[in-house]
N, C-alpha and C positions, 0 to 999 in steps of 0.2 A: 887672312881670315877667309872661307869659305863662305859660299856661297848659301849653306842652310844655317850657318850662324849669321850670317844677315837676316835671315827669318826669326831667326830664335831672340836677338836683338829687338826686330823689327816690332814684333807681338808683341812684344815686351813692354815697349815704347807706349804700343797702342793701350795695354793696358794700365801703362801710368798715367797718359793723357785722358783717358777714360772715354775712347773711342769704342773699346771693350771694354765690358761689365763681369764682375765674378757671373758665371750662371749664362753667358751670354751665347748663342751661338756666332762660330766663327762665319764672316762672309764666302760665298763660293769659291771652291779653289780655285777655279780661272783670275776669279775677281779678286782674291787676294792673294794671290801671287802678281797681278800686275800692281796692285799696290804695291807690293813689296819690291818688286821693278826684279825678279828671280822667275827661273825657273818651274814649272809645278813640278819637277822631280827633286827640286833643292829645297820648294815648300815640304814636300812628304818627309825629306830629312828632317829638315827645321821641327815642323808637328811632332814628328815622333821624339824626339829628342825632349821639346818642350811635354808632352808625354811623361816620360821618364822621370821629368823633375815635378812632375804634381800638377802643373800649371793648365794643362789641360788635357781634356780626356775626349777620348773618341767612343762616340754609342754608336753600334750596330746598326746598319740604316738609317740613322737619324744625324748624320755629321757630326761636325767636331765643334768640341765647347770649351769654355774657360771653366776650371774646375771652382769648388767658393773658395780656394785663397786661404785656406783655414792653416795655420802657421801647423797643425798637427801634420798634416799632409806635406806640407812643404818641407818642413823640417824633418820629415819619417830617414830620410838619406843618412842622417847624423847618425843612428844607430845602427847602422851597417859600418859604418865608416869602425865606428868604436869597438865592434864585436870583429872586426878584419885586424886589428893591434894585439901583437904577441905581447908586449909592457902595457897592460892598464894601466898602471899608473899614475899616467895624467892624465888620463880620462876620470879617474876617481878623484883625484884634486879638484877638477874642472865640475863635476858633480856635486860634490862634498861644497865649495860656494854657491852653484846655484842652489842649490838644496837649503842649505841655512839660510838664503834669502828668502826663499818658497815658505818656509817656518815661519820665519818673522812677518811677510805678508799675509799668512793664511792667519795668524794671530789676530792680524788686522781685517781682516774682510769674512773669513769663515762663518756664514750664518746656521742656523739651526737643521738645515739638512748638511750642510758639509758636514757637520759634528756629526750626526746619525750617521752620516757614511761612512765614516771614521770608527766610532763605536762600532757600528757593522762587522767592518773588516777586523778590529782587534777583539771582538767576541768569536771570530771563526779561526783568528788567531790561535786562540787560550785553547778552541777545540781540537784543534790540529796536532797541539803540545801534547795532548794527552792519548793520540793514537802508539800503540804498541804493533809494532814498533814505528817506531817515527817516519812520515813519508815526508822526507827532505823536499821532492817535487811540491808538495802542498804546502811546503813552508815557505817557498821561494815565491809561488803564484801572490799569498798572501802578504807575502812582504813585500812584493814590488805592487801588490795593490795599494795597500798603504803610504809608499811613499808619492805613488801618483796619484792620491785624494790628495794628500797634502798638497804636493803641487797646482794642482785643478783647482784649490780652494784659495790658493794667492791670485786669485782674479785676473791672473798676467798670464793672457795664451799662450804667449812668447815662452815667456819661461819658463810653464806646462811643458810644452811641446820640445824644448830643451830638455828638460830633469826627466820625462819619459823616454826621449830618443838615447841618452846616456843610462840612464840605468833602466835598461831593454833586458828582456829575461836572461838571453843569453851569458852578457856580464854578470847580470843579477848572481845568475847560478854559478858561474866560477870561482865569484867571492866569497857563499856560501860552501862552496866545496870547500874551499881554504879553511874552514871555521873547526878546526881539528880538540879542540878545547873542551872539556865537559861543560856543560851549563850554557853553551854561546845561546841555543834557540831560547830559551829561559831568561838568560841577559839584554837580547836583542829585544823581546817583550813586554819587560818591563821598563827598559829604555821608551820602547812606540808608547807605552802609557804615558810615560813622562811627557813625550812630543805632545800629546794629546793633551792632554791636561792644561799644560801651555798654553797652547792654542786654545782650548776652551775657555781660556782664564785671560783670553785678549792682550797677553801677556808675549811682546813679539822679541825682548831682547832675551827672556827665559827662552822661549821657542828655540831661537836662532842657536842659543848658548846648547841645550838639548839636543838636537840635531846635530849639530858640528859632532858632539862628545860621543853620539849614536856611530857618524861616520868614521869617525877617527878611528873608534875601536873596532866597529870591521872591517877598516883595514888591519888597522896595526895587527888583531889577529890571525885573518889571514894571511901576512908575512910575516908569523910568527914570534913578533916584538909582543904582543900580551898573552897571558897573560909573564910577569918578570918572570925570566929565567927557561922560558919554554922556548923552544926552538923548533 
């Protein structure tokens, strides 16, 4: 193990034991690199590194801080990872479950502004359907808005910051490119009503059941398994 991974370890530590705070500034780098019992040029490794991964951030003249820890942030890495994969595939499996949970939770917790944000997004939806001719770009923004209210609205950051980081525009848009079929953006719309309605209706094994059948069918159509007989 290297010497700025002792740092990177080390900070770590301190922020588990709660020596450091989200928000916190780090102590001076002479002083904590002797804590650290390292180098200050294995520290500046360490930092940047810890950097990288969200953990914490460096302000211009003002030292280095612990960033708030927010699972959004930490977890942003996940969606590079998934838009670097030639086979989505199991990145849309791995989706397609957290997603169906994200439904059944948001059925359960979603209060009267989640649903407005919801409603929102599938009112600019219905407007987008009806552009001549179709701006696929605007239909993708709007669909990956939607499925990240849904997410946001199961009350679990975690699993927010999962189902955003997996279905990241990039993926988003390859999957809709796949959508070769007449009728998909019309189908997929009426499907997001169905989610919603669910969810409106407190109703978390419809939700989860709606969602799953939402995902399955875009994939199945973009590998060309729906609609029967299309290839």
């Amino acid at each position: 193990m290297s010497r700025s991974d002792d740092v990177v370890d080390g900070v770590k530590q301190m922020i588990l034991d709660g020596r450091l705070q989200a928000g916190q500034r780090l102590p001076a780098e002479k002083e904590l690199a002797a804590t650290l019992g390292v180098s200050r040029g294995s520290l500046r490794e360490g930092v940047h590194a810890l950097g990288t991964l969200g953990i914490l951030e460096s302000r211009h003249g003002d030292g280095t801080y612990v960033t708030t820890l927010d699972p959004a942030l930490l977890l942003a890495p996940v969606g590079f990872v998934a838009e670097l994969q030639d086979d989505a595939a199991a990145f849309h499996t791995v989706r397609r479950l957290l997603e169906t949970e994200a439904a059944g939770l948001a059925a359960l917790h979603a209060d009267d502004d989640c649903l407005a944000r919801l409603r929102a997004v599938l009112d600019e939806t219905a407007r987008a359907l009806v552009d001549v001719p179709l701006d696929h770009e605007r239909l993708v923004d709007v669909d990956l808005a939607f499925h990240e209210e849904v997410a946001r609205a199961s009350g679990n950051p975690v699993l927010a910051a999962l189902v955003v980081g997996l279905a990241g525009r990039a993926s988003r848009t390859r999957l809709w490119r796949g959508l070769c079929d007449e009728g998909a953006e019309d189908r997929a719309f009426v499907e997001h009503e169905a989610i919603l309605a669910a969810v409106a209706a407190h109703d978390p094994d419809r939700a989860r059941l709606r969602m799953a059948t939402h995902l399955l069918g875009l994939e199945d159509s973009a590998t060309g398994v729906w609609p029967p007989g299309k290839r």
